[in-house]
N, C-alpha and C positions, 0 to 999 in steps of 0.2 A: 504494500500500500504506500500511497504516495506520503512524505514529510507533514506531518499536521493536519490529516485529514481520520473523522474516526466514522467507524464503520461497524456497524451493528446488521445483524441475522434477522430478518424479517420473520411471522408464523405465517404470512400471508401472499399473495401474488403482485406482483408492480402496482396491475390498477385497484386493487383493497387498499395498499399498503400505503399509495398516495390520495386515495380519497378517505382514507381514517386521516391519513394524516392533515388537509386541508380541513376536514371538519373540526377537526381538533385546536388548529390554526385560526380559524373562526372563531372558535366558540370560547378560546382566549382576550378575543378582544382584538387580533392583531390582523393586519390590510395582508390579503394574501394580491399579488401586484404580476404574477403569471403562474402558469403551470405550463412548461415547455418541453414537449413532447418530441424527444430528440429521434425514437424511432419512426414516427409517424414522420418528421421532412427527411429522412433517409428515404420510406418507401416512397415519400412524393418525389427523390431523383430517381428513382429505379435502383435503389438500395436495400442493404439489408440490414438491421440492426436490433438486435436484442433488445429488449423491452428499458429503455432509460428515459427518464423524464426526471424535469428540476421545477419542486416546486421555490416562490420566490419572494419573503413574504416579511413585518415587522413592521416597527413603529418608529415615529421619530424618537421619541422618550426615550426608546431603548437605542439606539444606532448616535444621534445624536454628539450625547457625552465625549464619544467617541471622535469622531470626527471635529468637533471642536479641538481638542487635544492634535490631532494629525489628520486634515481633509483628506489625503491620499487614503486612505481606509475606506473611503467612500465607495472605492472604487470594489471591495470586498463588501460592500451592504447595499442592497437590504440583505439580509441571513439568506443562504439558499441549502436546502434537501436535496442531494441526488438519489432518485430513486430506479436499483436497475439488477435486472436479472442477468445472474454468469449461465456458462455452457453447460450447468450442472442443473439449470431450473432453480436452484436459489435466488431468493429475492434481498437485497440488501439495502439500508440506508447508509451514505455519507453525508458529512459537512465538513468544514472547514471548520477547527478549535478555536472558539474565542481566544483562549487564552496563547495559541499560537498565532493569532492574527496581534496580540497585542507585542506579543516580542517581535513580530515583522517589522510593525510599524513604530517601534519604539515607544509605547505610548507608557507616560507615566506612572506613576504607583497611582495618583487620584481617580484613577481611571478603575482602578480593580474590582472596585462594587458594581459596577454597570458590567464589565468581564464577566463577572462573577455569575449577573444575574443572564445574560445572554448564553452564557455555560451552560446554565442550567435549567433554561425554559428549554437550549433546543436536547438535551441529555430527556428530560421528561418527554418531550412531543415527540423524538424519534421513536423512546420506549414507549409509548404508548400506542404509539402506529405499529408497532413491530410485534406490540405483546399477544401472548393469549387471550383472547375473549369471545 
């Protein structure tokens, strides 16, 4: 897996495992701002590509902080889910680690609590997309 990127085991299929996870996204309160369905413009070139989509989604409140501290970060938010199926039929989530986006971008210690809380909304909404139910 790639530097900074965490990656959890889906119980579910690409499209459960991104439509729990966008309701979920919702029903937090937080502007879900695309869901980009990377195999579907593969098959629109006469491509083929295993089940991957990104959903793309947050607030200002939470992203913000951030970006005040170093605008370049911006370009890393709003928070995104890649959601996608290997050669095995496993379904998995990725993101990008808050707290590795904050050592990227150098962002100061003031910043930690807002890290902190981004860690851990999207630690919850992957698990909860991914879990049993």
């Amino acid at each position: 897996m790639a530097e900074g990127l965490t990656t959890i085991e889906s119980h579910f299929g690409p499209k459960e495992t991104l439509d729990r996870l966008e309701t979920d996204v919702k029903a937090k309160g937080l502007t879900v701002f695309a869901r980009i369905d990377h195999a579907a413009g593969a098959t629109a070139v006469g491509l083929n590509l295993l089940p991957t989509a990104v959903l793309i989604f947050g607030n200002a409140r939470g992203g913000t902080p951030l970006m005040q501290s170093n605008q370049l970060i911006g370009i890393e938010l709003p928070l995104k889910v890649l959601v996608w199926q290997d050669t095995s039929g496993k379904t998995w989530l990725s993101y990008v680690d808050p707290p590795n986006l904050a050592k990227r971008y150098g962002l100061p210690a003031e910043t930690a609590a807002a890290v902190s809380n981004l860690a851990s909304a999207l630690r919850a909404l992957t698990a909860k997309a991914a879990g049993p139910e």
